[in-house]
C-alpha positions in Angstrom: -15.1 18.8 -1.6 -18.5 17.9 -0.7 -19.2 14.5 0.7 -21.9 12.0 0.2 -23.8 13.0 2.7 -23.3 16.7 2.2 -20.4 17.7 4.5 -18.0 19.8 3.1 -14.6 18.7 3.7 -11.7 21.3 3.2 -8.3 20.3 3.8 -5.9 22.5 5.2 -2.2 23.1 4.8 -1.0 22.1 8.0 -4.0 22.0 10.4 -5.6 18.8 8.9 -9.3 18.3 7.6 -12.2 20.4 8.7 -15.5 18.9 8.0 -18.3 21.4 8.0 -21.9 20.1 8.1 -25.3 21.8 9.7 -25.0 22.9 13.3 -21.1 21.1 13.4 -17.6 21.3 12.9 -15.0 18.5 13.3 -11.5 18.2 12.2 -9.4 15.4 11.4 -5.7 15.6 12.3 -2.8 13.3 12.9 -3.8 12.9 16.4 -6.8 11.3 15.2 -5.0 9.1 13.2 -4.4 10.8 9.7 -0.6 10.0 8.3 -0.2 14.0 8.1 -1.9 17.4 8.3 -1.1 18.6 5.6 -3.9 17.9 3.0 -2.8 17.4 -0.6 -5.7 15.6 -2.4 -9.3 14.8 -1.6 -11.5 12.2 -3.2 -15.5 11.6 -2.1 -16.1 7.9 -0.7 -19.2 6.7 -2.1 -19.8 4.8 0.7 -19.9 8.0 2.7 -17.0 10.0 4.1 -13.5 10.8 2.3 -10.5 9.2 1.2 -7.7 12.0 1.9 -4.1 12.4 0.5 -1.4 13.7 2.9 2.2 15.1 2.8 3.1 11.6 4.6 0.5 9.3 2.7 -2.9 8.2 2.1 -6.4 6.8 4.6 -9.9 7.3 4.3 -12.0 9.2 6.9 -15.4 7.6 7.2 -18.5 10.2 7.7 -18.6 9.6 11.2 -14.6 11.3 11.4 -12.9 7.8 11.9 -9.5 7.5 10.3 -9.1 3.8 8.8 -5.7 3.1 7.2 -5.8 1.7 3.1 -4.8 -1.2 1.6 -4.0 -2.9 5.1 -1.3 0.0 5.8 1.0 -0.9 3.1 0.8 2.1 1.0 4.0 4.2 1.1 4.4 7.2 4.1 4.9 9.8 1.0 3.4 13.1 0.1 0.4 12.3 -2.3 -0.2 13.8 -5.6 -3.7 12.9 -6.7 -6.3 10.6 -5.3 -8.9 9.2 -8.3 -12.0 6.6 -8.4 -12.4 5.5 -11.3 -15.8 4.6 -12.7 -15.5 0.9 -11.9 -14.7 1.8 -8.2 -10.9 1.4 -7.9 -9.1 3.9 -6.1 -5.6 5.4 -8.1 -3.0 7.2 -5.5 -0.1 8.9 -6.9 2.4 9.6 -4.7 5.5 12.3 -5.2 8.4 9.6 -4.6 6.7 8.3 -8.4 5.2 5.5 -7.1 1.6 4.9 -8.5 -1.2 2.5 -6.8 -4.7 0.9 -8.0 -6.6 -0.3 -5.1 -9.8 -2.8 -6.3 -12.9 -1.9 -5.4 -14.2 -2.2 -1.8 -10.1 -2.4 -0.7 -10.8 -6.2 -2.2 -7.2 -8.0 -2.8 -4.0 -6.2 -2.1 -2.9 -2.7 -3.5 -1.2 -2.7 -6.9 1.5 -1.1 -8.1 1.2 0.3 -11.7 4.7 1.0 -13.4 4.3 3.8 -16.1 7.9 3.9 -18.1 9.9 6.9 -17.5 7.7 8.5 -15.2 8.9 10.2 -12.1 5.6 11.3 -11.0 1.7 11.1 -11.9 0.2 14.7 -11.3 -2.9 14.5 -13.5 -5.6 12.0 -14.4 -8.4 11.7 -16.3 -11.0 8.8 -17.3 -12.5 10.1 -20.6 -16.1 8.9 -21.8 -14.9 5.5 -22.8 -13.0 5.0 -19.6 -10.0 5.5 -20.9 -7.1 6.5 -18.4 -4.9 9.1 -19.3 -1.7 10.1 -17.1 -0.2 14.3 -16.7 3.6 13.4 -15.4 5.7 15.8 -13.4 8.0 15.1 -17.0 5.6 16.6 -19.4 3.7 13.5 -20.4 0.4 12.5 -21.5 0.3 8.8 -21.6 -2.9 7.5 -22.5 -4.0 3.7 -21.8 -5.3 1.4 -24.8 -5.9 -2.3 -23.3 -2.7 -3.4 -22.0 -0.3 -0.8 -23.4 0.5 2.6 -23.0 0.4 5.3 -25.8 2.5 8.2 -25.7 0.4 11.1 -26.5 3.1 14.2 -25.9 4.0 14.8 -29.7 0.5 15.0 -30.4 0.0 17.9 -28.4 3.8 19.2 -28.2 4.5 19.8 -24.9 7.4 20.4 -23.4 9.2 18.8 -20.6 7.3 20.6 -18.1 4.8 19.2 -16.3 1.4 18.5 -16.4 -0.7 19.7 -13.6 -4.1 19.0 -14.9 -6.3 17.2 -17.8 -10.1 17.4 -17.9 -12.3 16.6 -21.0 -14.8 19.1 -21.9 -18.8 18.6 -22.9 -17.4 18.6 -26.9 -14.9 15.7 -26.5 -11.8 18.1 -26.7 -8.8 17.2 -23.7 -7.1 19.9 -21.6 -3.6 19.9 -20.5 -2.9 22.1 -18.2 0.7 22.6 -17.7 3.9 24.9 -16.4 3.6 26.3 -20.1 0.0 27.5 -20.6 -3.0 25.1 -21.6 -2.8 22.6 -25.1 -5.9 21.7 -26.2 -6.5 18.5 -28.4 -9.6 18.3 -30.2 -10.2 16.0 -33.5 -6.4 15.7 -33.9 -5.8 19.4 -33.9 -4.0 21.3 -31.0 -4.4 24.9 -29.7 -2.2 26.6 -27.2 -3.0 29.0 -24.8 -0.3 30.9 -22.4 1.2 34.6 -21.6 2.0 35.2 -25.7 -1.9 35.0 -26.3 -4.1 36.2 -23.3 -3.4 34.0 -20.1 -2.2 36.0 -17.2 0.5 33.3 -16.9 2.0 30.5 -18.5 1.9 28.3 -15.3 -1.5 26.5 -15.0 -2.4 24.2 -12.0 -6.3 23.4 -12.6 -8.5 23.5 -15.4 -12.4 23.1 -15.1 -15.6 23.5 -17.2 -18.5 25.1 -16.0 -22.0 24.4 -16.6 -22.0 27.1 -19.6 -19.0 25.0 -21.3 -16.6 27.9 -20.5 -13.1 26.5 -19.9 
């Protein structure tokens, strides 16, 4: 992922985060302060620097390589599933043990817990162009957020209880699901399935992304 200030920071299974810039290389490890070394999600800092998911929880490395701890420490020592900032600045952590946190912008207040019903986990999420939230769960979900409640999009696009590994919305307004059986795409209420039957090399799809063509 690159930063702010145009370091690329790679996360590696094990051995931490390696920041690569111009003429440098520094890496960020649990001796440094990191909860873990193994990276599991990365998420740019506006501010500058990185806030970094680990197999034993979350902190934010600033561009200078410090590790700072989030939300005063309090978050839980588990293996994170996605790090997200949303467009008002609040920072969304899912972690495996299905616990799911919204920190307010700038760390301001304490760290919130968001309960999602029936969800063990949050592996996907997306903020469309209205800025609505929608939630991929490890159950085969998609839950999508409408002011205070929490609609149950699954039958829509019939999935499966398998989970959701991914959701992106592309440049025509359609939603992505990627999932452990193939790709459902929902576009003006109509849904179209991609998996091994009909082209894809497997039915087991982990991220989905648009390029700057509009190929998916």
């Amino acid at each position: 992922m690159e930063g702010t200030d145009g370091t690329l920071w790679v996360g590696t299974h094990g051995d931490g985060l390696v920041g690569l810039a111009p003429g440098r290389t520094r890496t960020v490890s649990r001796r440094d302060g990191l909860p873990g070394d193994s990276i599991r999600a990365l998420c740019r800092d506006p501010d500058g620097g990185v806030f970094v998911g680990t197999g034993d929880g979350a902190a934010r490395v600033d561009p200078a390589g410090a590790v700072h701890p989030l939300a005063d420490g309090r978050l839980p020592k588990a293996g994170v599933e996605l790090l997200h900032l949303d467009r008002r600045g609040a920072l969304w952590i899912s972690f495996r043990n299905g616990a799911l946190y919204r920190i307010a912008p700038k760390g301001a207040g304490a760290a919130e817990e968001v309960r999602l019903q029936g969800v063990a986990s949050v592996l996907a999420l997306l903020e469309d162009r209205e800025g609505v939230l929608w939630f991929g769960t490890r159950r085969g979900k998609v839950l999508r957020t409408s002011g205070d409640t929490v609609e149950d999009l699954s039958p829509v696009f019939g999935l499966p209880a398998k989970p959701v590994n991914a959701l992106i919305q592309d440049s025509s307004g359609a939603v992505w699901a990627g999932t452990d059986a193939g790709v459902f795409r929902l576009y003006e209420g109509r849904v179209s399935r991609f998996d091994a039957t009909n082209g894809l090399s497997d039915d087991q799809v982990n991220r989905v992304r648009e390029d700057h063509e509009g190929n998916v």
